[in-house]
N, C-alpha and C positions, 0 to 999 in steps of 0.2 A: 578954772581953779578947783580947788581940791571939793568948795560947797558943791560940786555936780558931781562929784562924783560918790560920795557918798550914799546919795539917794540909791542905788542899789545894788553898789557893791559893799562889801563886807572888807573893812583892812583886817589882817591876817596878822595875828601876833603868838609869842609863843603865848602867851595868856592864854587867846582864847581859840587855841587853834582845835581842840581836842573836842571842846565845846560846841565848838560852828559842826566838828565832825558827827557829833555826837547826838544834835537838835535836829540836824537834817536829813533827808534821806537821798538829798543828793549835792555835791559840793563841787564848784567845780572851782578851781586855786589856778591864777594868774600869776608865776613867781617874776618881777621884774623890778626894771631898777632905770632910776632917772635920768640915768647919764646913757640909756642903751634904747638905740634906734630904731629898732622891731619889737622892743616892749612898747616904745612911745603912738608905733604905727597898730600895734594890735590892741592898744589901749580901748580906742571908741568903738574896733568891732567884739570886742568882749561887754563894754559898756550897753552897746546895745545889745547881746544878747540876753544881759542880767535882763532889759527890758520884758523881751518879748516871751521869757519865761520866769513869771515871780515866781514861780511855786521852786524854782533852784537859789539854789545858796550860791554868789556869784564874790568870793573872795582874792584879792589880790593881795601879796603879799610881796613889799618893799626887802628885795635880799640885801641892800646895805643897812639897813636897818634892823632886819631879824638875820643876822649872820647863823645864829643856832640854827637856827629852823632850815635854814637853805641849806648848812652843812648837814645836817639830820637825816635831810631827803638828798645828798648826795646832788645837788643842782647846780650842774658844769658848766651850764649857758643857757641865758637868758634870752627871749621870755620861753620858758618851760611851762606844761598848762600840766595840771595832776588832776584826776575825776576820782573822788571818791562816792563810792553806794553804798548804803545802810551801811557804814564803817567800815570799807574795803575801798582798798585802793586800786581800781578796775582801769586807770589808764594814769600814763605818765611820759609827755613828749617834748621835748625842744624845740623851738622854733616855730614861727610867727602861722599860725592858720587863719585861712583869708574866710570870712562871715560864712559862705557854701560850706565849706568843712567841718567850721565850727556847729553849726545847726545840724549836719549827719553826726558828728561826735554827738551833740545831745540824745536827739533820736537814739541813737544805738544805747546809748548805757540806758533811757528811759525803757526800751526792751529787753535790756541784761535779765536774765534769769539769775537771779542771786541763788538759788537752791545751787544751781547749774555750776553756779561759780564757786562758790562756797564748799562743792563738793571734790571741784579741783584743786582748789587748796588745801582740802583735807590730804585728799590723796598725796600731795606732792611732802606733806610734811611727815607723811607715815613712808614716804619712799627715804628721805632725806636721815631721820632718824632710827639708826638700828634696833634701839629696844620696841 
């Protein structure tokens, strides 16, 4: 029931979404929904992964519930996972990853060079903008 799951994951609402973004240095967001079969299956290995790394922000976020928020972020099919770093959003994918994947996703953004990143998004918004 919902008392296990709270232990370490974060519900996702439009409240306190900016917030969980904004406290942590790394977030990773579960977007799924009750009635859908690969959210329900990737539910306990997201679950355990909040486990095995406290130092992440490990949020799920109900899209029948925060319909804003799922249209916001443009989320076409569930379960979608989004990783955000020191407030960038460094990845954003559909579809169920089995516990192996989901632990190299962590690994890899815990390596992200945010300089690295940060600098590519400057670039791309000075390509994108004429003045």
């Amino acid at each position: 029931g919902a008392e296990t799951m709270s232990a370490d994951t974060i519900e996702i609402t439009s409240d306190n979404f900016k917030q969980t973004i904004d406290d942590n240095p790394i977030v990773l967001i579960d977007y799924w929904a009750e009635w859908c079969g690969p959210c329900r299956a990737f539910g306990p290995i997201f679950e355990k992964a909040a486990q095995e790394h406290p130092d992440i922000a490990f949020g799920k976020c109900d899209t029948e519930k925060q319909m804003e928020l799922a249209s916001a972020f443009k989320i076409a099919s569930i379960p979608t996972l989004m990783v955000f770093k020191e407030g960038v959003m460094v990845f954003s994918q559909p579809g169920l990853l089995p516990a192996p994947a989901l632990g190299e996703l962590i690994q890899k953004v815990r390596d992200l060079d945010m300089k690295e990143v940060r600098q590519q998004i400057a670039e791309q918004e000075t390509r994108v903008s004429p003045n």
